[in-house]
VEXDRENMI-568397 format. One line per field, with one value per residue (C-alpha): residue number from 1; chain; x, z negated, y. Coordinates in Angstrom, 2 decimals. Last residue first. Layout:
N
seq: (NUM	...)
mol: (A	...)
u: (X	...)
w: (Z	...)
v: (Y	...)
REM end
This chain:
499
seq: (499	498	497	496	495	494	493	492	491	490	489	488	487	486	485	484	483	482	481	480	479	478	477	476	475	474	473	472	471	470	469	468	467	466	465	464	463	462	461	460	459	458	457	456	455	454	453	452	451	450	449	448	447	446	445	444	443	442	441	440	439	438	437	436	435	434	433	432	431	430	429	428	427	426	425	424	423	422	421	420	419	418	417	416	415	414	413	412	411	410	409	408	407	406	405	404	403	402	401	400	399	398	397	396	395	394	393	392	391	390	389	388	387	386	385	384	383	382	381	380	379	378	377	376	375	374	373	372	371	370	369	368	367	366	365	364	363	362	361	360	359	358	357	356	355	354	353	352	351	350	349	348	347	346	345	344	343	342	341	340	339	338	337	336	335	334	333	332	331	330	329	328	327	326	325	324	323	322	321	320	319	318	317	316	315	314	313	312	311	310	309	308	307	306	305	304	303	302	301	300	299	298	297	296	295	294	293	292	291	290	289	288	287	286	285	284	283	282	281	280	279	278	277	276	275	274	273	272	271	270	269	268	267	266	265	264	263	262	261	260	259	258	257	256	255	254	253	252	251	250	249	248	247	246	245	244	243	242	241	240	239	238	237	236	235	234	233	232	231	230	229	228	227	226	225	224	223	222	221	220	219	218	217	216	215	214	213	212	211	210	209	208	207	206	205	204	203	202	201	200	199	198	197	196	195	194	193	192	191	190	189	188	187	186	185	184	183	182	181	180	179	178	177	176	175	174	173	172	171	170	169	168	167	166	165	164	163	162	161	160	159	158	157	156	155	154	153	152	151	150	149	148	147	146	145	144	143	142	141	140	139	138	137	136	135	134	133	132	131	130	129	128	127	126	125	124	123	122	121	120	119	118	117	116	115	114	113	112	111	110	109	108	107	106	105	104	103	102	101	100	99	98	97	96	95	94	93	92	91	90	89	88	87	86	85	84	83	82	81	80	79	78	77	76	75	74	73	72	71	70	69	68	67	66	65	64	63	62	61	60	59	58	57	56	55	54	53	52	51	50	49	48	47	46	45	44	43	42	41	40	39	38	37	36	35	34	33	32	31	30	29	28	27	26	25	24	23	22	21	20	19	18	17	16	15	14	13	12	11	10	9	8	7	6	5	4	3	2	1)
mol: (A	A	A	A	A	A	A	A	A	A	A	A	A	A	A	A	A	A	A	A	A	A	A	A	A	A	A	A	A	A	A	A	A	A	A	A	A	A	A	A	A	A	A	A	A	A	A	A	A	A	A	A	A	A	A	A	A	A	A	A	A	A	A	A	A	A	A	A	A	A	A	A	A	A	A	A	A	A	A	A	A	A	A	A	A	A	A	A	A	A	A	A	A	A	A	A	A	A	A	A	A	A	A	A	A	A	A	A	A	A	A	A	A	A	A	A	A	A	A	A	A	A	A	A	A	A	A	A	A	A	A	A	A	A	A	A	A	A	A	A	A	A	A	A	A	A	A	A	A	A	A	A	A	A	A	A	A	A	A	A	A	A	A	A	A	A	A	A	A	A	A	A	A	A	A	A	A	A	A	A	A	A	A	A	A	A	A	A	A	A	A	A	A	A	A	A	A	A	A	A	A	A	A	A	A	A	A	A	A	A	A	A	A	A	A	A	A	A	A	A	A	A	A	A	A	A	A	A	A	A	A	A	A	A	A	A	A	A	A	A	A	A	A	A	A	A	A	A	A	A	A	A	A	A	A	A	A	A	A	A	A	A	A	A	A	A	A	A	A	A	A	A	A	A	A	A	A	A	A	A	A	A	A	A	A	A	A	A	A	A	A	A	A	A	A	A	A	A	A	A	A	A	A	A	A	A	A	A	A	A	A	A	A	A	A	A	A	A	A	A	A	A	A	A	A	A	A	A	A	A	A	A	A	A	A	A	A	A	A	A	A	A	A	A	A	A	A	A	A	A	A	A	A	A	A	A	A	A	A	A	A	A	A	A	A	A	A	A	A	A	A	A	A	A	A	A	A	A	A	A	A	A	A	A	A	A	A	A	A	A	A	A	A	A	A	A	A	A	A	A	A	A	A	A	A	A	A	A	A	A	A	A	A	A	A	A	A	A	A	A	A	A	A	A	A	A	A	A	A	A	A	A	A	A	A	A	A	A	A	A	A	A	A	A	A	A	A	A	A	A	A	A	A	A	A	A	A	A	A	A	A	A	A	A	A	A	A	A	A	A	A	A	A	A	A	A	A	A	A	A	A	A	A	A	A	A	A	A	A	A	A	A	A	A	A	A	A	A	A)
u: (1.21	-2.53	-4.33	-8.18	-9.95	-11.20	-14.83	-13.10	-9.06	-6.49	-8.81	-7.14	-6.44	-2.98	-0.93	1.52	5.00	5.66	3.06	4.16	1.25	-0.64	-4.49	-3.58	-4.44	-3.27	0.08	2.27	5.38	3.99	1.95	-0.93	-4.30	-6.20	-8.92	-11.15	-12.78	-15.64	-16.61	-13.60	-13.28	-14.08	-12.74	-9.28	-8.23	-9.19	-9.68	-5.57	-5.00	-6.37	-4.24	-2.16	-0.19	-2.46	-3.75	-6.10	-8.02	-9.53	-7.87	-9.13	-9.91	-6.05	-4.56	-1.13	1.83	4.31	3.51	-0.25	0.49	1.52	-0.55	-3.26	-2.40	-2.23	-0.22	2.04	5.97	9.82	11.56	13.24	9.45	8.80	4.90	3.81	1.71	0.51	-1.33	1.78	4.80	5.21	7.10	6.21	9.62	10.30	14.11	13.18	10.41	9.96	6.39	5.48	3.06	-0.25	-2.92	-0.82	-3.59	-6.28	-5.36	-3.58	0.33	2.51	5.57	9.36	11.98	12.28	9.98	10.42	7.94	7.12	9.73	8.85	9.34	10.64	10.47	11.96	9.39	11.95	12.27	10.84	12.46	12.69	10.68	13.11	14.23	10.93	10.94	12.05	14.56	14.67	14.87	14.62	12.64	13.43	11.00	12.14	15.69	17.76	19.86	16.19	15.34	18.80	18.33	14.51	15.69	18.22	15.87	12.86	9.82	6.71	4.35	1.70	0.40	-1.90	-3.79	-5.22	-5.47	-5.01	-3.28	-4.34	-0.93	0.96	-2.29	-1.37	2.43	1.71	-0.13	2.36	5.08	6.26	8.11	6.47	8.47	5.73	5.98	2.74	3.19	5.16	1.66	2.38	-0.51	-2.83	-2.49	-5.75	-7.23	-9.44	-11.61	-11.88	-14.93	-17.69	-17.61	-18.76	-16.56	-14.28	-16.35	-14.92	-11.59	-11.68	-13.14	-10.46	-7.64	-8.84	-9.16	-5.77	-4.19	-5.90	-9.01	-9.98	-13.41	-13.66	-14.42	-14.54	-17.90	-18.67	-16.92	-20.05	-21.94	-18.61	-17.31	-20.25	-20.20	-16.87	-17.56	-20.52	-18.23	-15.78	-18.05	-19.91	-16.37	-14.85	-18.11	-17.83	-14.29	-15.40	-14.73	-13.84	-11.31	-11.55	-9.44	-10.04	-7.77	-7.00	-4.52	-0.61	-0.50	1.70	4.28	4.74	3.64	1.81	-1.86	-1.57	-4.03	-7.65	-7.62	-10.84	-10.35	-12.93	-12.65	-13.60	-17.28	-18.69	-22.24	-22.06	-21.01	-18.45	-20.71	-22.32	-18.37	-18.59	-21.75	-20.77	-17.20	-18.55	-21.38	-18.91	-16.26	-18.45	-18.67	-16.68	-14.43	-13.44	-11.83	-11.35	-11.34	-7.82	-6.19	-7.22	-8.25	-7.32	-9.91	-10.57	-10.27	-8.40	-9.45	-8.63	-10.55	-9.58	-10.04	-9.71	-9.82	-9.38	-6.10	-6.38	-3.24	-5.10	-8.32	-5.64	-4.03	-7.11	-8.00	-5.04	-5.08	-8.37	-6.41	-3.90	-6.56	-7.53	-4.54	-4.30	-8.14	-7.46	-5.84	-7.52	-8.60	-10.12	-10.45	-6.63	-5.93	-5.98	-3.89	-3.69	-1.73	0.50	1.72	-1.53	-2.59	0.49	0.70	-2.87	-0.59	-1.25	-0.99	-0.91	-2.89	-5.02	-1.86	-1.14	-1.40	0.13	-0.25	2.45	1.26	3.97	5.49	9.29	10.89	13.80	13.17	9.80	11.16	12.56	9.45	7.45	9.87	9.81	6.11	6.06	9.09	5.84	7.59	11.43	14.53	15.42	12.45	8.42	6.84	3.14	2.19	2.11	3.84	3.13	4.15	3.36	4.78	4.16	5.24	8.48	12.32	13.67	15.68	18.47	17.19	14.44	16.95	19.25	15.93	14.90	18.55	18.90	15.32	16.74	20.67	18.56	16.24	18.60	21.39	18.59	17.68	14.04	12.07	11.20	9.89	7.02	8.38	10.85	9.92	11.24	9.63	11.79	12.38	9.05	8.73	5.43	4.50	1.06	-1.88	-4.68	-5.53	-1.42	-2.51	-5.16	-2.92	0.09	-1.96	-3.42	-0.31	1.33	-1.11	-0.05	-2.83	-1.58	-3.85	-1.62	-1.55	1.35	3.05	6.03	6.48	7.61	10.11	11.68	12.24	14.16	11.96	14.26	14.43	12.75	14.46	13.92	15.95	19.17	20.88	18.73	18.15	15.35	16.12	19.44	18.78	18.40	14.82	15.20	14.01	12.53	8.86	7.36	8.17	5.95	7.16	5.19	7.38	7.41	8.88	7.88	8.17	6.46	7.55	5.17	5.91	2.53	0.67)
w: (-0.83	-0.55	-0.84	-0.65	-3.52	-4.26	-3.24	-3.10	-3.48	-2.60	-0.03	3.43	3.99	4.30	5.60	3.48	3.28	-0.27	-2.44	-5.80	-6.62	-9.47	-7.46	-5.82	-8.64	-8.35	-9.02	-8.25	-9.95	-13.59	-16.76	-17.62	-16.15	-17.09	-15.05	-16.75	-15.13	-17.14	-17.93	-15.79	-14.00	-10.47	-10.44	-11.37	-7.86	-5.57	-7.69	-8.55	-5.11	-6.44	-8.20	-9.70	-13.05	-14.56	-17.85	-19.41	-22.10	-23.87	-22.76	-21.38	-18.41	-18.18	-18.72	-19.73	-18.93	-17.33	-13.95	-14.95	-14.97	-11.68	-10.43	-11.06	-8.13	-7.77	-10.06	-8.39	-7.24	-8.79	-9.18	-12.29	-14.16	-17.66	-18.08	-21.70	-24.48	-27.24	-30.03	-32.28	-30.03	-27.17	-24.20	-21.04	-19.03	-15.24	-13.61	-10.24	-8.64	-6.24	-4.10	-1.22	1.64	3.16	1.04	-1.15	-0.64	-0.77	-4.47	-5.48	-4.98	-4.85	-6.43	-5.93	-8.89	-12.04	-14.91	-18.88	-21.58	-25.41	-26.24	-29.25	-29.35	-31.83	-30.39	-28.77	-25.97	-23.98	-23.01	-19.98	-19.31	-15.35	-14.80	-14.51	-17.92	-19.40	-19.71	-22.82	-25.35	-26.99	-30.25	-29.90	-31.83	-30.05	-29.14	-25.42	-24.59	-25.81	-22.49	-20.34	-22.96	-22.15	-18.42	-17.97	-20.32	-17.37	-15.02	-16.47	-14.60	-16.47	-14.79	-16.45	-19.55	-21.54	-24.77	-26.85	-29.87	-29.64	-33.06	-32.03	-32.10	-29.95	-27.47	-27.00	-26.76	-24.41	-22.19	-22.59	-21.65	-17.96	-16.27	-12.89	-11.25	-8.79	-5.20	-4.04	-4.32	-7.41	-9.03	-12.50	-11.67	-11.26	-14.66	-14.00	-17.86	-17.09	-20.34	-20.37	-19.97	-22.64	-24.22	-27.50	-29.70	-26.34	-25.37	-28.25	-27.71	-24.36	-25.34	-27.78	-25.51	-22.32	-24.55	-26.11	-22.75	-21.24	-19.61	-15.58	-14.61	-10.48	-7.34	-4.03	-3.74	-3.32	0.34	1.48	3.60	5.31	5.53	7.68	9.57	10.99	11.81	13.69	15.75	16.44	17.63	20.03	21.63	22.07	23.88	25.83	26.78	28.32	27.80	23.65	21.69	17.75	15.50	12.01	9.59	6.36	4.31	5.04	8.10	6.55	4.74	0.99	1.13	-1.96	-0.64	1.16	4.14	4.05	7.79	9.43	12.50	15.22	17.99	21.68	22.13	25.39	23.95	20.22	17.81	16.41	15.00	13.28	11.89	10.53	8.56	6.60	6.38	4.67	2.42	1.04	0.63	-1.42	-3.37	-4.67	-3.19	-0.25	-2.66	-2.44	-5.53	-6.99	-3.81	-4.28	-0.87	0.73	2.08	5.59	7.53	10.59	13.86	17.04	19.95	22.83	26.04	27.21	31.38	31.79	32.65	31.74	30.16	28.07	27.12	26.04	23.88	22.43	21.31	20.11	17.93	16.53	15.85	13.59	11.75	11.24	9.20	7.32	5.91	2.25	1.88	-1.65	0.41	3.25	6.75	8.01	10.63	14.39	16.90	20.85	23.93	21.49	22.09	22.10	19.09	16.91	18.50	16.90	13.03	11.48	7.70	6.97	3.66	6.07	6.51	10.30	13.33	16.77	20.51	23.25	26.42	29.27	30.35	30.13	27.64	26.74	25.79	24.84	21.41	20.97	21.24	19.45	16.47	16.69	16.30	13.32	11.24	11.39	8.89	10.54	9.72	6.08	6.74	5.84	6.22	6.11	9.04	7.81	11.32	12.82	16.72	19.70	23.04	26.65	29.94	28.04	30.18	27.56	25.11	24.74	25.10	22.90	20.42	20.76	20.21	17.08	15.44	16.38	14.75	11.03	11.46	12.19	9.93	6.88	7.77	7.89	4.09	3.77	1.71	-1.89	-3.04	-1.86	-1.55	1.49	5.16	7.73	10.61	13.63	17.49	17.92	21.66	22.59	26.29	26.73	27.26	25.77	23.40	22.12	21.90	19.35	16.88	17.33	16.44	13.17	12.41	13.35	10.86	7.84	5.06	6.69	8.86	8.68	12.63	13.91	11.04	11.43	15.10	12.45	10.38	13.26	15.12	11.80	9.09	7.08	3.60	0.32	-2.79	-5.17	-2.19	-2.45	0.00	0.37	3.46	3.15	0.18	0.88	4.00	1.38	-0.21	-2.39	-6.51	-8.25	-6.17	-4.91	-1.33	-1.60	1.03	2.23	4.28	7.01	10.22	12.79	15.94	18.89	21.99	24.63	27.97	30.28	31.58)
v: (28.84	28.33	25.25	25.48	24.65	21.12	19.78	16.35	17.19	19.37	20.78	22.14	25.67	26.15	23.31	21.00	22.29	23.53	21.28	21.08	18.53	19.74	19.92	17.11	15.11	11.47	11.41	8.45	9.11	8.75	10.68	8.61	9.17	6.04	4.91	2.54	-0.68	-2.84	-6.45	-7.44	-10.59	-9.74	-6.32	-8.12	-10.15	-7.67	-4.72	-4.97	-2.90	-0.03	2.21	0.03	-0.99	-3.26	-3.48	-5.86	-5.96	-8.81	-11.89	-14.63	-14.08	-12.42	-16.00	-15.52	-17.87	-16.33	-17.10	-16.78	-12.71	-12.41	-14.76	-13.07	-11.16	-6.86	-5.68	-3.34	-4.17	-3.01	-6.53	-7.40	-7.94	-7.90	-9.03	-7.63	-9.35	-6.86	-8.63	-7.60	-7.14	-9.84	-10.68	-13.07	-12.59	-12.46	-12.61	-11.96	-10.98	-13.24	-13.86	-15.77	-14.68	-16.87	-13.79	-11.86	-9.26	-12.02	-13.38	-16.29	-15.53	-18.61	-18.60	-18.27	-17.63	-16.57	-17.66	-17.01	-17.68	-16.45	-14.34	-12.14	-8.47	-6.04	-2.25	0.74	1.85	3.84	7.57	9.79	13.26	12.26	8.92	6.29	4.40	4.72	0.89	-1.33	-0.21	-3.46	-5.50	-9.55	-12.30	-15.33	-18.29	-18.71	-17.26	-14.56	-14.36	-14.57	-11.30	-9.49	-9.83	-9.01	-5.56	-4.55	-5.50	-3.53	-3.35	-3.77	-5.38	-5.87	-5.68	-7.98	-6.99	-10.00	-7.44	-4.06	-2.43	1.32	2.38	-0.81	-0.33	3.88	2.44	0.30	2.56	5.55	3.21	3.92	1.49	0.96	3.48	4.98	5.17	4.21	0.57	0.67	2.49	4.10	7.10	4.28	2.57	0.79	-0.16	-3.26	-4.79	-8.15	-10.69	-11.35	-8.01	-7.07	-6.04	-5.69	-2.29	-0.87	-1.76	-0.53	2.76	3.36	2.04	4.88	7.25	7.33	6.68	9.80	8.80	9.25	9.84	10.08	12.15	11.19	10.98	14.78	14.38	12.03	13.94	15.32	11.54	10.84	14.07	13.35	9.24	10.68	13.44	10.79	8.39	11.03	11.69	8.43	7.95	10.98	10.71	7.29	3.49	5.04	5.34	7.06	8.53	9.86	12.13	11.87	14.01	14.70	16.86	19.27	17.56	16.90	12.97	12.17	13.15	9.89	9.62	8.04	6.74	6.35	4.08	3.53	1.56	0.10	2.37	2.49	2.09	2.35	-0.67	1.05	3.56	0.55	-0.51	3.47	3.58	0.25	1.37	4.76	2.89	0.93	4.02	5.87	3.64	0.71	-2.31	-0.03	1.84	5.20	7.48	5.74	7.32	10.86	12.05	15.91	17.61	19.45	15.81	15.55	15.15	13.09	11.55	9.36	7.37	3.86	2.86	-0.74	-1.45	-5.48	-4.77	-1.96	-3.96	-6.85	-4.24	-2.87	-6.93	-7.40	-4.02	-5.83	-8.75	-7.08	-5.31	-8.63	-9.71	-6.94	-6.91	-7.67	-4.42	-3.42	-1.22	-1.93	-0.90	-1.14	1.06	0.78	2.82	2.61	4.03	5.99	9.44	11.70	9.38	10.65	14.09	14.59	13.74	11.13	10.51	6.72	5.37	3.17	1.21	1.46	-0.91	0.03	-0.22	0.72	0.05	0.47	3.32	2.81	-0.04	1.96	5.68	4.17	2.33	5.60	7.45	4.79	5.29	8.97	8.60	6.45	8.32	12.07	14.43	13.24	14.60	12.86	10.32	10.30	7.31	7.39	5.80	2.11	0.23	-3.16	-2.51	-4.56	-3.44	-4.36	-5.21	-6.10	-6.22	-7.32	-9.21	-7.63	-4.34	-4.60	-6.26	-3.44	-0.39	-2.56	-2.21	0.71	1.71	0.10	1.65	5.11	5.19	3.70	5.80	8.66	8.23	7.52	10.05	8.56	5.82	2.80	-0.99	-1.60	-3.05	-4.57	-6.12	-7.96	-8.87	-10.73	-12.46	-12.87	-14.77	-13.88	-16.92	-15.40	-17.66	-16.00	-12.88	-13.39	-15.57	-13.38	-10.22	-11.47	-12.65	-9.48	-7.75	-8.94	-11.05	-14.78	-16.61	-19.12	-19.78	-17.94	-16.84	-18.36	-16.66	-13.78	-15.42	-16.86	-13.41	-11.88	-10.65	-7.25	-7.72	-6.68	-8.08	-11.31	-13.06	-11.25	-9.14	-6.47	-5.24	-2.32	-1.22	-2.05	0.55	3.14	4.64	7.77	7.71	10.24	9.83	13.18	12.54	9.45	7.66	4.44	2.79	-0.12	-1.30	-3.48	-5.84	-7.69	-7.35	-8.48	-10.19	-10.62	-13.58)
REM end
């Protein structure tokens, strides 16, 4: 029996996003905001099967007999480059716990790998190398949010890394059980070896879901790789082409009983996502587009129309409140039309004051988005929620959800989900909270890149992308790059970036 310290801390930074990530994003002090899991919190998951990867690893580690001891996990929705109060107050507080509470023999970290700090490109690695500084050389494994970008120094530096394998992330919890199972192969000091590359093209997020191609056939290809002689993992991270440093993009990782094995899985995995770079490639519709179509489709259509929003994604840094959408469906006079989420605390506020049944005038969104304005507009109130609920769907999966003050709005046949609390749509939930139904609706828009397919791909007669102006862009080609490296793709089949 060994001691392992279990702990965490989370960011996806879009350095592109208008708005910069504090410790209160972090810490907030109320319970509709992100906060940081304290040691209780954490040995609480033992045994839900909750969708986060230190349940995944607590349950595993646990049959085997280890004493765990989780310190904490924090974690803040996607923005802007981490301030380095928050860095630094966040990994002190990590580095006097381990202190406290050590000697480990061990170390168990749930990380993304895409945070991106005021001094630090590559937040992960400095974390393991202060989290090293005290507990010596001892195994230091990690999981990452298959959006991380990692750098070679990365895998050099860690004894282990495993990525999620899905996206939607459905897979969180057993991502955290295969980084158990590394672990145990480490403490058992077995020999492991590794393998590193990155990919020569940058991935547009919307493009990769593991719910459609080419990312089926990928994950297929890549768990039978896995299943080579000598072979412990393979990871196949997609990167976030939103980060402006310069080993933002995917890269692939693979360990192995010998170098050679490591090896030959690294070099299939390579040619694999070579073949299939032409995949990565998608239709997107302005706003216009994207409502005709859908209302044609709904003449006929026995389940709704989906209209992804991806470029207004809260979990990749976006603001959530834009209104080209809504006011494309106001224009066109859509019928049975749900939005969601709109986030809007100031105009959550005002309609919860109104009440149920009112007929009320607001400014509503495009309060965030530099040279954005407001959808100004008559709106009934048809429900109000605020507090704790249940989420429904497998990304939610064993976690509870706030968002604060949450209204159920209308103008015309236009229902909208007002939301206090800046997250994606990606549960039903979210919606049935209120008191809408999106079966039965006829179009539906959500506000994510591709986290809604999860609970929405099921239900929808047919998904269009809409490429509406927002924080989360998803055309590398327009990104003002200024640090990434010359010569990789901005995008499938893309030109080279040059600066």
């Amino acid at each position: 029996m060994v001691r392992i310290a279990i702990a965490g801390l989370l960011h996806e930074t879009n350095t592109f996003a208008p708005m910069i990530t504090t410790y209160a994003d972090f810490a907030g002090d109320s319970p509709e905001m992100p906060h940081i899991h304290k040691p209780e919190d954490l040995l609480g998951l033992k045994g839900t099967h909750a969708n986060v990867s230190t349940a995944g690893f607590l349950d595993v580690m646990s049959d085997q007999g280890h004493e765990l001891v989780p310190l904490m996990l924090a974690s803040a929705q996607p923005a802007s480059t981490v301030t380095k109060d928050a860095f630094d107050r966040l990994t002190g507080q990590m580095i006097d716990l381990l202190r406290e509470k050590g000697p480990f023999d061990a170390v168990y970290l749930e990380l993304h790998g895409a945070m991106v700090t005021e001094e630090y490109e590559d937040a992960e690695t400095e974390i393991q190398r202060r989290v090293r500084s005290v507990v010596g050389n001892v195994p230091v494994v990690a999981t990452f949010d298959l959006h991380g970008n990692i750098p070679q120094m990365a895998v050099d530096e860690f004894d282990a890394l495993v990525g999620y394998r899905t996206y939607p992330h459905i897979d969180v919890y057993e991502t955290g059980v295969r980084a158990a199972c590394l672990m145990q192969h480490l403490l058992e000091r077995k020999p492991i070896f590794k393998a590193y590359i990155q990919l020569p093209y940058l991935i547009a997020p919307s493009t990769a879901s593991s719910f459609t191609e080419p990312c089926i056939s990928i994950y297929k290809k890549l768990e039978q790789i896995e299943k080579g002689d000598g072979v412990l993992s393979v990871t196949f991270m997609h990167g976030f082409l939103l980060s402006d440093i310069y080993h933002a993009g995917p890269s692939l990782f693979t360990y192995g009983t010998t170098q050679e094995a490591a090896d030959n899985a690294l070099d299939q995995l390579y040619d694999v996502l070579m073949d299939y770079e032409g995949g990565f490639a998608q239709r997107m519709y302005s706003p216009d587009e994207a409502v005709e179509r859908a209302m044609k489709i709904a003449e006929w259509a026995e389940k709704p129309v989906v209209l992804a929003d991806v470029q207004d994604n809260a979990g990749g840094g976006g603001t959530s409140d834009t209104v080209w959408v809504l006011d494309a469906l106001v224009r066109h006079n859509a019928r049975d039309a749900a939005l969601g989420l709109m986030y809007d605390p100031e105009a959550a506020k005002k309609i919860h004051i109104a009440g149920v049944g009112a007929q009320i005038e607001l400014d509503l969104g495009g309060k965030l988005m530099p040279g954005h304005s407001p959808f100004h507009g008559r709106f009934t109130v048809e429900q109000l929620f605020e507090g704790d609920f249940d989420p429904t769907g497998p990304v939610g999966r064993g976690m509870k959800a706030n968002l604060g003050k949450m209204a159920h709005i209308r103008i015309g046949g236009v229902h909208i989900v007002v939301s206090s609390v800046r997250a994606q749509m990606n549960d039903r939930s979210f919606f049935r909270v209120v008191g809408i139904e999106p079966e039965k609706m006829k179009i539906v828009v959500v506000k994510s890149t591709n986290h809604y397919r999860a609970e929405f791909q099921p239900i929808a007669q047919e998904i269009l992308i809409v490429e509406a102006p927002g924080a989360h862009i998803e055309n590398p080609r327009i990104l003002p790059y200024k640090k990434l490296r010359e010569g990789v793709r901005l995008g499938a089949l893309g030109p080279e970036f040059r600066k």
